[in-house]
N, CA, C and O atoms as a CHARMM CRD file, in Angstrom:
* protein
*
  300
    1    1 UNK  N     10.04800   2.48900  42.70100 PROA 1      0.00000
    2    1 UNK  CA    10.92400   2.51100  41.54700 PROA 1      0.00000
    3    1 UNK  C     12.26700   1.93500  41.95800 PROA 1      0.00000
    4    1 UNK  O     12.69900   2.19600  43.08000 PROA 1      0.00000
    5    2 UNK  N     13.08500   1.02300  40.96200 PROA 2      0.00000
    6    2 UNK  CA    14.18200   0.26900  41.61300 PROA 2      0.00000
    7    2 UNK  C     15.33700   1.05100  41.36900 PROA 2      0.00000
    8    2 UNK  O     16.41600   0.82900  41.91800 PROA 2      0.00000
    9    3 UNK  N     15.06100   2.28200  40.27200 PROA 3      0.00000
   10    3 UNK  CA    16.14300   2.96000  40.20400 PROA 3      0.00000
   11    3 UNK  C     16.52800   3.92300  41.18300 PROA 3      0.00000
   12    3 UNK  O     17.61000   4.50500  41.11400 PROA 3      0.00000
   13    4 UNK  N     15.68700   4.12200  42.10200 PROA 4      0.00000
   14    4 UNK  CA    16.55300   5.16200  43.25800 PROA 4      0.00000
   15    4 UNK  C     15.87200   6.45800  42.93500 PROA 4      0.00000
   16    4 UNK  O     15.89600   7.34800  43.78500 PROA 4      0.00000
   17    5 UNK  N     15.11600   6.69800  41.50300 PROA 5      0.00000
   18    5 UNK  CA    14.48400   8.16700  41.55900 PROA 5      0.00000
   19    5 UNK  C     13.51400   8.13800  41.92600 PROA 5      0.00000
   20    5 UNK  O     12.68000   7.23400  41.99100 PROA 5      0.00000
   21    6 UNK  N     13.51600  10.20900  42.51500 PROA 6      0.00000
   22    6 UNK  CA    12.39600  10.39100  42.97400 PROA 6      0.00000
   23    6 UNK  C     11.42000  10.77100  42.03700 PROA 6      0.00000
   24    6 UNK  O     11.52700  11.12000  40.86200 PROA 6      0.00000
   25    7 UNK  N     10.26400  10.61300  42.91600 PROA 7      0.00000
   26    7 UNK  CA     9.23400  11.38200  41.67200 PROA 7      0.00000
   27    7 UNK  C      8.33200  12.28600  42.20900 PROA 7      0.00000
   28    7 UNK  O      7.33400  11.88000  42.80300 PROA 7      0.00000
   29    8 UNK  N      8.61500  13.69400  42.04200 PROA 8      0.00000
   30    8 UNK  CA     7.48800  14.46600  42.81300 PROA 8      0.00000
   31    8 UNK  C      6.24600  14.65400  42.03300 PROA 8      0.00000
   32    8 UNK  O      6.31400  14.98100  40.84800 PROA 8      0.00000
   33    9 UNK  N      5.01000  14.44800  42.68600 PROA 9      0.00000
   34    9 UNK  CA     3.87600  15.06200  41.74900 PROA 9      0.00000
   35    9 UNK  C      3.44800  16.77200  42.40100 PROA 9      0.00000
   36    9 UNK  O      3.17100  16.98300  43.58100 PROA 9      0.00000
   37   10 UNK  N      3.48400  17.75200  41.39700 PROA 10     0.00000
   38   10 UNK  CA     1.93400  18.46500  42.38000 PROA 10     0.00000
   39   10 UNK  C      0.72400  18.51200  41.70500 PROA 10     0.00000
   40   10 UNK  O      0.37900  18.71600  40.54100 PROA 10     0.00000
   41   11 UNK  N      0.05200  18.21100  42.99500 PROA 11     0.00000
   42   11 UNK  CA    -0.67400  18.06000  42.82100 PROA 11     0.00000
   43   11 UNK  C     -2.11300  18.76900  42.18500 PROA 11     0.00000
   44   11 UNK  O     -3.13300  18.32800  41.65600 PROA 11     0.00000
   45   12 UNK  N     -1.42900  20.53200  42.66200 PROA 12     0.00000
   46   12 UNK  CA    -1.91400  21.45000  41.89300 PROA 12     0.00000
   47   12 UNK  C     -2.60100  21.80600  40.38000 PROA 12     0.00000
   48   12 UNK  O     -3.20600  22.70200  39.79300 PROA 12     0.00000
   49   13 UNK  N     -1.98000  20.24000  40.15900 PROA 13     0.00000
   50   13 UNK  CA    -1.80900  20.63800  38.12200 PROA 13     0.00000
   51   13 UNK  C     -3.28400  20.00600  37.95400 PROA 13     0.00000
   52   13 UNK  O     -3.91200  20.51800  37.02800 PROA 13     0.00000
   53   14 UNK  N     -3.92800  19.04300  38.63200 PROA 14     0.00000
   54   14 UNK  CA    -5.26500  18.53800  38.41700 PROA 14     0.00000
   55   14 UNK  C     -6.07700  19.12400  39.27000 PROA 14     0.00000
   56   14 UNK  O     -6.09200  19.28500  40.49000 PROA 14     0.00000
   57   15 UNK  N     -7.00000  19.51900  38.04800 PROA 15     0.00000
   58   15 UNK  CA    -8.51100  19.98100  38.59000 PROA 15     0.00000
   59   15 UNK  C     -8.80400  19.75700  40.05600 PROA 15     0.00000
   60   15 UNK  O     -8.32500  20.44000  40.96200 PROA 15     0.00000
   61   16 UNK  N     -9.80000  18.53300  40.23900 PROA 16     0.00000
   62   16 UNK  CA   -10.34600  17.99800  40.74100 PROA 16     0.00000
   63   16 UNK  C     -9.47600  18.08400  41.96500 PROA 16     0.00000
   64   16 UNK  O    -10.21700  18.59100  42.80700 PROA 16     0.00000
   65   17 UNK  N     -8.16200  17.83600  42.58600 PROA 17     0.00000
   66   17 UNK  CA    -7.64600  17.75100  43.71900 PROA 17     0.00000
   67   17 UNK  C     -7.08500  19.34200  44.00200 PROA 17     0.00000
   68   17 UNK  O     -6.99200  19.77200  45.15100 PROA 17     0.00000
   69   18 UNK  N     -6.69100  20.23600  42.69000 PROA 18     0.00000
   70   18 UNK  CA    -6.60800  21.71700  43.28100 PROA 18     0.00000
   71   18 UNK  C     -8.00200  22.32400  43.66800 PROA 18     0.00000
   72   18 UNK  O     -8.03500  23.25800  44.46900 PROA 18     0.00000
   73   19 UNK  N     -8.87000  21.94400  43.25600 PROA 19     0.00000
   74   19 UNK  CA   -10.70500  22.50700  43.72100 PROA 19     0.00000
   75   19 UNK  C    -10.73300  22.04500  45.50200 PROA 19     0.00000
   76   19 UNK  O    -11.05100  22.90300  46.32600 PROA 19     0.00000
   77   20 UNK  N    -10.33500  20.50500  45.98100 PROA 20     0.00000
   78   20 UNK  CA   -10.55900  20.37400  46.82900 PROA 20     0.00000
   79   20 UNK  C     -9.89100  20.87200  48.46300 PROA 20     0.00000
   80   20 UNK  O     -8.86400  21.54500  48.55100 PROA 20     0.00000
   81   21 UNK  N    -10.51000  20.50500  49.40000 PROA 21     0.00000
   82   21 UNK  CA   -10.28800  20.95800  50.98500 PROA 21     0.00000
   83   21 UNK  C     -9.01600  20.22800  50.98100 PROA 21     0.00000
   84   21 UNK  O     -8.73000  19.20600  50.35700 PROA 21     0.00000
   85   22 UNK  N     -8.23400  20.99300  51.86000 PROA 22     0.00000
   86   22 UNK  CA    -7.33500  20.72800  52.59700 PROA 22     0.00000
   87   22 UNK  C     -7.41500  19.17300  52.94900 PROA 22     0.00000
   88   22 UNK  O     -6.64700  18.24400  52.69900 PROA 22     0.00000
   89   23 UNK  N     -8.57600  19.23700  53.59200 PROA 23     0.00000
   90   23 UNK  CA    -8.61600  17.18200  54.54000 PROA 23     0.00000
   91   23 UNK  C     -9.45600  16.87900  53.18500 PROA 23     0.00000
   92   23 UNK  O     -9.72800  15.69200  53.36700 PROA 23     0.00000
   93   24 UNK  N     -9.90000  17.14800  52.22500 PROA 24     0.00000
   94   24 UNK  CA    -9.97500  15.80200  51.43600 PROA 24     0.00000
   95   24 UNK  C     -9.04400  15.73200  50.51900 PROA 24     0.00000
   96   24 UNK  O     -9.60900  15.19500  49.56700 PROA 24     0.00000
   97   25 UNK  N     -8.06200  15.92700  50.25600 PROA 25     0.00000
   98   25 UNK  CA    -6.47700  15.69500  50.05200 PROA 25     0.00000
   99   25 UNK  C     -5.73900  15.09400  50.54200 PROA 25     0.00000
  100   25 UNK  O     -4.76000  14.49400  50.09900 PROA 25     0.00000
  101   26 UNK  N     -6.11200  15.18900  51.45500 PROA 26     0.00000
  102   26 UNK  CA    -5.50700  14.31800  52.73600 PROA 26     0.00000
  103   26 UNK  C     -5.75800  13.10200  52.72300 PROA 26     0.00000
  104   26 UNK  O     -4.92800  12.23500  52.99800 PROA 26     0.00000
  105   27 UNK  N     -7.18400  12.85000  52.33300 PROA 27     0.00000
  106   27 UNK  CA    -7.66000  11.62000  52.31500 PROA 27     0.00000
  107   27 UNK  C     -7.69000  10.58400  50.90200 PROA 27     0.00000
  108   27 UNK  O     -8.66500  10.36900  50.18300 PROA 27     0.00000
  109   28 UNK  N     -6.59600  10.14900  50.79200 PROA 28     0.00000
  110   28 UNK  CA    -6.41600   9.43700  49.33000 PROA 28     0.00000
  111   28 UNK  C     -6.09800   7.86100  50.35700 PROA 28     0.00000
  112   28 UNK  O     -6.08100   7.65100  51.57000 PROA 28     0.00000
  113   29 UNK  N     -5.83400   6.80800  48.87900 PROA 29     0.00000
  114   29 UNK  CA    -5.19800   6.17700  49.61600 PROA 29     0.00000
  115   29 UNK  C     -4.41800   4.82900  47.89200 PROA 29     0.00000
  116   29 UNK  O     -4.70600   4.59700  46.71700 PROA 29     0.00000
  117   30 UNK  N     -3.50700   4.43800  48.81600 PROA 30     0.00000
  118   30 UNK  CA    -3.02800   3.33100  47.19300 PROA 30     0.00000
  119   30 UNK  C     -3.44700   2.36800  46.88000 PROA 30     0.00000
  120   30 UNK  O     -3.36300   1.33900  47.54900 PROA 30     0.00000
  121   31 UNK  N     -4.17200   2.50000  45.44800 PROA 31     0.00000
  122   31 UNK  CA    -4.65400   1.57100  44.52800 PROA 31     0.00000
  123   31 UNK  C     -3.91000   0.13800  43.76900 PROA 31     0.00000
  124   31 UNK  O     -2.68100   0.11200  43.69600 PROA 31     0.00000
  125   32 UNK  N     -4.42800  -0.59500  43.42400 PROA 32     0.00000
  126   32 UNK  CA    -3.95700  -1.84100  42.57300 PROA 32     0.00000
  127   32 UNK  C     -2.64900  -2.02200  43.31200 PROA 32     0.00000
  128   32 UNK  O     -1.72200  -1.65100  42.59300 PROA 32     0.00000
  129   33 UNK  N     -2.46200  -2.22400  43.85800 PROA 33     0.00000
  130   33 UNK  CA    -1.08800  -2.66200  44.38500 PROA 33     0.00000
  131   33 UNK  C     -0.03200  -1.98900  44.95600 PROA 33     0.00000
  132   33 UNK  O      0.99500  -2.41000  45.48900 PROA 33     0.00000
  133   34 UNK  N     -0.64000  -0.35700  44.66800 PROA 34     0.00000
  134   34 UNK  CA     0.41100   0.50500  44.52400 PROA 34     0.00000
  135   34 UNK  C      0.90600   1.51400  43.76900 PROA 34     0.00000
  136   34 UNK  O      1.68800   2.45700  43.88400 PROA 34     0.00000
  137   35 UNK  N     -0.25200   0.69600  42.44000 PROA 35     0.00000
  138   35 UNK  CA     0.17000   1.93600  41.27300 PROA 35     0.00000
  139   35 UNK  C     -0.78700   2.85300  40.80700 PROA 35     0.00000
  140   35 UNK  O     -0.94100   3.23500  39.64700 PROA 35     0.00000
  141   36 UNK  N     -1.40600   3.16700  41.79300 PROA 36     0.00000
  142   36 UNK  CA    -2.22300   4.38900  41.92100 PROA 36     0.00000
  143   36 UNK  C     -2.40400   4.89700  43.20600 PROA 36     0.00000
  144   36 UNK  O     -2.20300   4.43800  44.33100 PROA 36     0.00000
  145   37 UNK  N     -2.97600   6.30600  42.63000 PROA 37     0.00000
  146   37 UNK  CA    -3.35800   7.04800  44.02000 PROA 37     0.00000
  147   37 UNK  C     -5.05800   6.61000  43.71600 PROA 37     0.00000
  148   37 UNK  O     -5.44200   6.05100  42.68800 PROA 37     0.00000
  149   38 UNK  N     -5.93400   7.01400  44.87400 PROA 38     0.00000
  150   38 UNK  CA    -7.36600   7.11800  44.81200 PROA 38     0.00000
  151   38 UNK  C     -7.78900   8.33900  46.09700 PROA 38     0.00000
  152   38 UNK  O     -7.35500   8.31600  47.24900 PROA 38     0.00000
  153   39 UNK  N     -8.85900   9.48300  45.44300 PROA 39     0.00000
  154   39 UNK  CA    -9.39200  10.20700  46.62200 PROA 39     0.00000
  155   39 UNK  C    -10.58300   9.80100  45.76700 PROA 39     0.00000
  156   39 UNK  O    -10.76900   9.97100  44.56200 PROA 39     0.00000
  157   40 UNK  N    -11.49700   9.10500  46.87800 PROA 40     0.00000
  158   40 UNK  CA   -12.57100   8.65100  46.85200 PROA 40     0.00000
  159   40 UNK  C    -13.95800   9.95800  46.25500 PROA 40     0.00000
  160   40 UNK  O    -14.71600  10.39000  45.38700 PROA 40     0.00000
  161   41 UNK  N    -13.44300  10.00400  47.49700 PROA 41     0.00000
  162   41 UNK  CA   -14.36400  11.48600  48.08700 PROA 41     0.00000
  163   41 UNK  C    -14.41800  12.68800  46.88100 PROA 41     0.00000
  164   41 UNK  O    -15.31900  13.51700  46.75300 PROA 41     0.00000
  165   42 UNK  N    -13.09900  12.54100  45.96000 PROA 42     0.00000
  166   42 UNK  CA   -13.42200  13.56800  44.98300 PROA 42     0.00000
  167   42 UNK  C    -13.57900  12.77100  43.62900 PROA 42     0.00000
  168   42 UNK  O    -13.23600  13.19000  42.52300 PROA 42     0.00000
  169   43 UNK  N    -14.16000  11.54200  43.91000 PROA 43     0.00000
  170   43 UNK  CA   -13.75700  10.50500  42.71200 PROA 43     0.00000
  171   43 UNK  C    -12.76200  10.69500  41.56000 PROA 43     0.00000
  172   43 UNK  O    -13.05600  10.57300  40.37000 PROA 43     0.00000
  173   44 UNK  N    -11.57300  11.00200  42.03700 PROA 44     0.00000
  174   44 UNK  CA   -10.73100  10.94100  41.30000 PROA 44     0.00000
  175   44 UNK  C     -9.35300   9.77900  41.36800 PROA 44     0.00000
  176   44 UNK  O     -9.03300   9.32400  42.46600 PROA 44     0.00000
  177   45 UNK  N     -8.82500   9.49100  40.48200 PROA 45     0.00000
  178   45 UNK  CA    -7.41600   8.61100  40.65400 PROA 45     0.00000
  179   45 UNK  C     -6.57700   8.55000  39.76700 PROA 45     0.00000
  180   45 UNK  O     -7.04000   8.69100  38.63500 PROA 45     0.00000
  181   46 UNK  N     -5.36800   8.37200  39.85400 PROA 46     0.00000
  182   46 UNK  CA    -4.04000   8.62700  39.31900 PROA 46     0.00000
  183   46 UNK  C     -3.33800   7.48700  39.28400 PROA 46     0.00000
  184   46 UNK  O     -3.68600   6.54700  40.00000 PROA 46     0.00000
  185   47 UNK  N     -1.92200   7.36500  38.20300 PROA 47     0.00000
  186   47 UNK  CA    -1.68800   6.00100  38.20900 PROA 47     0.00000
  187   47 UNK  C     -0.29800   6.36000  38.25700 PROA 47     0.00000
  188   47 UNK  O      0.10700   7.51900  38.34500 PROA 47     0.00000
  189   48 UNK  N      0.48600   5.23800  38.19300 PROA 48     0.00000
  190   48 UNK  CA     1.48900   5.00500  38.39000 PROA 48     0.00000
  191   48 UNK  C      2.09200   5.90100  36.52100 PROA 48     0.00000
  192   48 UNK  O      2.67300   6.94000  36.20900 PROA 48     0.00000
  193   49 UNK  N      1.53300   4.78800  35.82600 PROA 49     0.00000
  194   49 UNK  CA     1.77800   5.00700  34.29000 PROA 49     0.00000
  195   49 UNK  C      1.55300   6.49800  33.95800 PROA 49     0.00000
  196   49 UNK  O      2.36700   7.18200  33.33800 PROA 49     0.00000
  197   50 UNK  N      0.46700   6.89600  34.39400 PROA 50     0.00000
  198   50 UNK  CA     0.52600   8.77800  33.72600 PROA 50     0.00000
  199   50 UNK  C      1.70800   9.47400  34.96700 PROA 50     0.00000
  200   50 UNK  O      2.09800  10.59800  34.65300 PROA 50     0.00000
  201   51 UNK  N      2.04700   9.14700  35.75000 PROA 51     0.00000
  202   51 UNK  CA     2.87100   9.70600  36.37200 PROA 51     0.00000
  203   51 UNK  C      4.39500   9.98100  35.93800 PROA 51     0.00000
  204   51 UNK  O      5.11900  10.97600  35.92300 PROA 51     0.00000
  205   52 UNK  N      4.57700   8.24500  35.49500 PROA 52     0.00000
  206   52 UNK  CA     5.75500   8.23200  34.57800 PROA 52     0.00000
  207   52 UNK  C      5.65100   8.97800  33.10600 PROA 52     0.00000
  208   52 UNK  O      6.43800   9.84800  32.73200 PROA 52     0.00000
  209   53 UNK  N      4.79700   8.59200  32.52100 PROA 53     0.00000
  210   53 UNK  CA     4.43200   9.40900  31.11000 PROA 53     0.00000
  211   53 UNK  C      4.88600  11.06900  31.39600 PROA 53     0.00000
  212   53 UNK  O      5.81300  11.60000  30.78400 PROA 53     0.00000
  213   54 UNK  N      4.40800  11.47300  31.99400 PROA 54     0.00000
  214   54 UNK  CA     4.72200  12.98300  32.66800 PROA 54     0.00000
  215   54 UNK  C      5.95300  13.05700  32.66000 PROA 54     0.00000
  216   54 UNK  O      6.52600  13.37500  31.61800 PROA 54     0.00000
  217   55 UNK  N      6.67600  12.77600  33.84700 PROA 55     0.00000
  218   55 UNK  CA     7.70100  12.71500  33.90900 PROA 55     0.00000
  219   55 UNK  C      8.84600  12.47900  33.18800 PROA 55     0.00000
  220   55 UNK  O      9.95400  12.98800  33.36000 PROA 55     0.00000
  221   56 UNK  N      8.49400  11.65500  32.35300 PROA 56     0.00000
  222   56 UNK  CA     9.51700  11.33800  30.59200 PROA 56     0.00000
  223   56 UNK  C      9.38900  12.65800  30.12800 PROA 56     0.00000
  224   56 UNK  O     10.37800  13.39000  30.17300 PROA 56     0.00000
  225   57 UNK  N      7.75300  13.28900  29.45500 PROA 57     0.00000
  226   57 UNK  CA     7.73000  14.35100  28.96300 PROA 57     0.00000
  227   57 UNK  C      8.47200  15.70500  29.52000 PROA 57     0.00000
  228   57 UNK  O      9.10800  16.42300  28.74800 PROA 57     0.00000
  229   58 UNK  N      8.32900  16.03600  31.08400 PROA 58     0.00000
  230   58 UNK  CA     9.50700  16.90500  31.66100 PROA 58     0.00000
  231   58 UNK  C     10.65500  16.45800  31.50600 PROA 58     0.00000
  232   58 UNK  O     11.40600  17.38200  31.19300 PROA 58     0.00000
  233   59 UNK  N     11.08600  15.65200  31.55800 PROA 59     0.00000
  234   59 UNK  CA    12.96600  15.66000  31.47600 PROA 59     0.00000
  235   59 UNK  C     13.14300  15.82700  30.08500 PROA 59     0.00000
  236   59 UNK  O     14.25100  16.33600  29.91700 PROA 59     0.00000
  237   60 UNK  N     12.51200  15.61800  28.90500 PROA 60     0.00000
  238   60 UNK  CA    12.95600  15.28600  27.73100 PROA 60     0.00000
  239   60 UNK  C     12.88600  17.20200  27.43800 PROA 60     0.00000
  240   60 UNK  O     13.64500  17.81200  26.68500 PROA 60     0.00000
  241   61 UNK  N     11.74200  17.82300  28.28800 PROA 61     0.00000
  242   61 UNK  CA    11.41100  19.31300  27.77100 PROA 61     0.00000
  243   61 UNK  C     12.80500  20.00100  28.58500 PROA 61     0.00000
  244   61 UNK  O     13.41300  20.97600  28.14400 PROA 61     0.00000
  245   62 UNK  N     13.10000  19.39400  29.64500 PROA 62     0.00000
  246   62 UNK  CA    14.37300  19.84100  30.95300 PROA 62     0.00000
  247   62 UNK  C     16.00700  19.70800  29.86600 PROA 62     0.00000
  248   62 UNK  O     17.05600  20.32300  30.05700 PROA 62     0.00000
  249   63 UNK  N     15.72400  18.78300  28.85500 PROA 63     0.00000
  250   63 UNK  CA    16.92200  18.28400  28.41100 PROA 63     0.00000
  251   63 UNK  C     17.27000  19.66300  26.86100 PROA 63     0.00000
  252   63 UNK  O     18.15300  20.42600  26.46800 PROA 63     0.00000
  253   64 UNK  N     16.05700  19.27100  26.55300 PROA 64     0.00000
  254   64 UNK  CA    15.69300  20.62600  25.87900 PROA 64     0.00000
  255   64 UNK  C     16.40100  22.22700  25.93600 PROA 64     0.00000
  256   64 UNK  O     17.25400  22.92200  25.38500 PROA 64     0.00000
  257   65 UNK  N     15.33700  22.24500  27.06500 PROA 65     0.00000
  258   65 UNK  CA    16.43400  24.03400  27.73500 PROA 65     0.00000
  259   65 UNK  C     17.40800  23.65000  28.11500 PROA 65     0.00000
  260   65 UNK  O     17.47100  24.43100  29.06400 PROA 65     0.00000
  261   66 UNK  N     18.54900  22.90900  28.22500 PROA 66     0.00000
  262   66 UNK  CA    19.56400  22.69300  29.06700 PROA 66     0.00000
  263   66 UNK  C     19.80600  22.70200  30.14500 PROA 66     0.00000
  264   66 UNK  O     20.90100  23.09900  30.54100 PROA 66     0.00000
  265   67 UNK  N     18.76700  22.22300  31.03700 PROA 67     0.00000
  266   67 UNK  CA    18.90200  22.16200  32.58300 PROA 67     0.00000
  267   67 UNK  C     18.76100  19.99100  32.87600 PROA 67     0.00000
  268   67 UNK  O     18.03800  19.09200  32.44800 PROA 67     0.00000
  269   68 UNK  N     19.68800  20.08300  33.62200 PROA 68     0.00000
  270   68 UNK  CA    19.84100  18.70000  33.61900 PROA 68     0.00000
  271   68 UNK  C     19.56000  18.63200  35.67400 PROA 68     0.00000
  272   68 UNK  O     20.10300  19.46200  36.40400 PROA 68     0.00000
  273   69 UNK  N     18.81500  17.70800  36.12200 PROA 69     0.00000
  274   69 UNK  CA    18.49500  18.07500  36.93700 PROA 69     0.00000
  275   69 UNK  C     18.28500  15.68000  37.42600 PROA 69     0.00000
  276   69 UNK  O     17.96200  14.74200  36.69800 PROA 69     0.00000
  277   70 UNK  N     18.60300  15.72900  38.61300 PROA 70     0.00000
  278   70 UNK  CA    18.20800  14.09400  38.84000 PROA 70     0.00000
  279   70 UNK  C     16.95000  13.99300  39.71900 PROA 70     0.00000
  280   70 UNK  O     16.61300  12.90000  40.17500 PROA 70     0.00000
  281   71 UNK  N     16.04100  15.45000  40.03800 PROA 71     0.00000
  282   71 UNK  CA    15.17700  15.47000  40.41200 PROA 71     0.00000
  283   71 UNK  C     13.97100  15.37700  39.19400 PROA 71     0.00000
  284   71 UNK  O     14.07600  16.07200  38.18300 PROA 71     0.00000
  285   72 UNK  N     12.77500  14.41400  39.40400 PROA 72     0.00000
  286   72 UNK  CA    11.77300  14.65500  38.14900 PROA 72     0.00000
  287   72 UNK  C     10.87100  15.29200  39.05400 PROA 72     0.00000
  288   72 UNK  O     10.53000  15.15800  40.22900 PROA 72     0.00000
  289   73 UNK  N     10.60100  16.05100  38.06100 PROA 73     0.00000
  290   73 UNK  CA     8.67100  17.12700  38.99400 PROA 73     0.00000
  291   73 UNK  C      7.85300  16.70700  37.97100 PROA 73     0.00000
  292   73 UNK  O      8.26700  16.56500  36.82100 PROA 73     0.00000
  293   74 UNK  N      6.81100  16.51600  38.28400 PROA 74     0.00000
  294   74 UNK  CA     5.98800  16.94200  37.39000 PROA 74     0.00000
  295   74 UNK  C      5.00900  17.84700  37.41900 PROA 74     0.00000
  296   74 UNK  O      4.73000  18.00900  38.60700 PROA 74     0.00000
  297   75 UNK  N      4.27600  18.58600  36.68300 PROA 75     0.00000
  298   75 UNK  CA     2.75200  19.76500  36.73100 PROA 75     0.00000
  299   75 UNK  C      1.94400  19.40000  36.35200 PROA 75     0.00000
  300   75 UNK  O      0.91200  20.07100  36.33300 PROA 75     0.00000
């Protein structure tokens, strides 16, 4: 991202990677260029775009309650 923010995911919030082991979590790796994650092993993958989508939706809910924060999380 060129703006300097961070973006935390946890990873907790999806199925498929909270079900799995410790080392197959471990074992992802980056897709299309970059704008995805991929764990093979649990055939699952993540993108750049639902990451951001998320993340719009938390700050806009963050802006909401009145907590203003330059960290984005997402769940």
């Amino acid at each position: 991202m060129n703006s300097g923010s961070v973006l935390k995911v946890k990873l907790s919030g999806d199925p498929k990677i909270k079900k799995a082991k410790p080392a197959q979590r471990y074992e992802w790796r980056s897709t299309s260029c970059g704008i995805g994650v991929q764990w093979e092993s649990l055939d699952e993958d993540l993108s750049l775009k639902g990451f951001l989508k998320s993340s719009a939706l938390n700050q806009m809910l963050r802006s909401l309650k009145g907590h203003d924060n330059d960290e984005m999380i997402l769940v």
